[in-house]
Wavefront OBJ file of the C-alpha trace (Angstrom):
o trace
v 188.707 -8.741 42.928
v 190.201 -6.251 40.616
v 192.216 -3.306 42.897
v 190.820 -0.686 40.560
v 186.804 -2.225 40.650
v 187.357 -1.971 44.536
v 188.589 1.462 44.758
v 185.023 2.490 42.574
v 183.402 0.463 45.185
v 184.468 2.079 48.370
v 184.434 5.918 46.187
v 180.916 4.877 45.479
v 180.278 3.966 49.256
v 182.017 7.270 51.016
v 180.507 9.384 48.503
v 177.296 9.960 49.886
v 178.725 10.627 53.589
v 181.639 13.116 52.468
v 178.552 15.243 50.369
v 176.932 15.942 54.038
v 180.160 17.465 55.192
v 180.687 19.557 52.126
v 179.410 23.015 53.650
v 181.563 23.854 56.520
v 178.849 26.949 56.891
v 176.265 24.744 58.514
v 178.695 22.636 61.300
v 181.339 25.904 62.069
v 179.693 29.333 62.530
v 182.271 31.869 61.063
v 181.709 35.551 61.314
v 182.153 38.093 58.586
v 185.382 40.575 60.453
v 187.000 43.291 57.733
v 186.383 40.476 55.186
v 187.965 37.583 56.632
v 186.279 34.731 58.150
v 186.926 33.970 61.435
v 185.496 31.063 63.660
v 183.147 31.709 66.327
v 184.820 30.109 68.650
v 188.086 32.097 68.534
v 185.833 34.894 68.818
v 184.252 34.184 72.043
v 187.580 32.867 73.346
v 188.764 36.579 72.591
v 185.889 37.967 74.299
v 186.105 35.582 77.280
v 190.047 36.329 78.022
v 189.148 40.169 77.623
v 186.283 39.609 80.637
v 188.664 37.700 82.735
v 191.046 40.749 82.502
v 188.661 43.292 83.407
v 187.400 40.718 86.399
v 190.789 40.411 87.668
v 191.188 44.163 87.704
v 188.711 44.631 89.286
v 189.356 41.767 91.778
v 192.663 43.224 92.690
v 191.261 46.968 93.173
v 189.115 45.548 95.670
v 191.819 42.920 97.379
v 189.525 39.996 96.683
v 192.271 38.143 94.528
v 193.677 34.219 95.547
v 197.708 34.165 95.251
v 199.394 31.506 94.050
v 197.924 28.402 91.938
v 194.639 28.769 93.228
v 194.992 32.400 90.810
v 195.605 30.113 87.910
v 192.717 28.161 89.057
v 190.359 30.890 88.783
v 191.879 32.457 85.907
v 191.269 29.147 83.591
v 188.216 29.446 85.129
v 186.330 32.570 84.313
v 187.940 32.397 80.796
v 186.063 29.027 80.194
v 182.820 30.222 82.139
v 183.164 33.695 79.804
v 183.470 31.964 76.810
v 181.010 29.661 76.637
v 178.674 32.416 78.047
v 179.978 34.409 75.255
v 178.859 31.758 72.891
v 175.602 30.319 74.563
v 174.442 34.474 74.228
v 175.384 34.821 70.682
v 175.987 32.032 68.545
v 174.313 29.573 70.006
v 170.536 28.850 68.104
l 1 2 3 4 5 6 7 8 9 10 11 12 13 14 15 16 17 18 19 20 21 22 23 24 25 26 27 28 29 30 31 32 33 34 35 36 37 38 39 40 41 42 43 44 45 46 47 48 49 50 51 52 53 54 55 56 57 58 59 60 61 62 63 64 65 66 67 68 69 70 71 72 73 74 75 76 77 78 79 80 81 82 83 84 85 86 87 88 89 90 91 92 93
């Protein structure tokens, strides 16, 4: 088979399946900020490490804080349980 013939073939194939990923829009939801894109889920990973901050203020104020890696624990934590709340509430649907 002639190399050039089979290159048309497989174009011809993977044609139709690279046209449904041609609009990033409708897989990645990006957000309009001062006229840059951003991606959604930068956003809510913003959001989530700024709620774990405030948490862990508030954690230490009242002396409810773990020490140690058990802190690191809980830190990862409440960033990934903020951020996907974060995104379930707005982005999500």
């Amino acid at each position: 088979m002639n190399p050039h013939l089979s290159k048309f073939v497989l174009i011809l194939i993977e044609a139709p399946l690279f046209q449904r990923w041609s609009s990033s829009h409708e897989q990645v939801p990006s957000l309009d900020v001062f006229g840059s894109y951003f991606p959604a889920w930068l956003i809510s990973l913003a959001a989530g490490v700024l709620l774990t901050v405030v948490v862990s203020a508030v954690g230490n104020l009242i002396d409810i804080r773990p020490s140690g890696f058990l802190r690191f624990i809980v830190d990862v934590s409440l960033i990934l349980i903020f951020s996907i709340s974060v995104w379930f509430w707005f982005f999500a649907g």
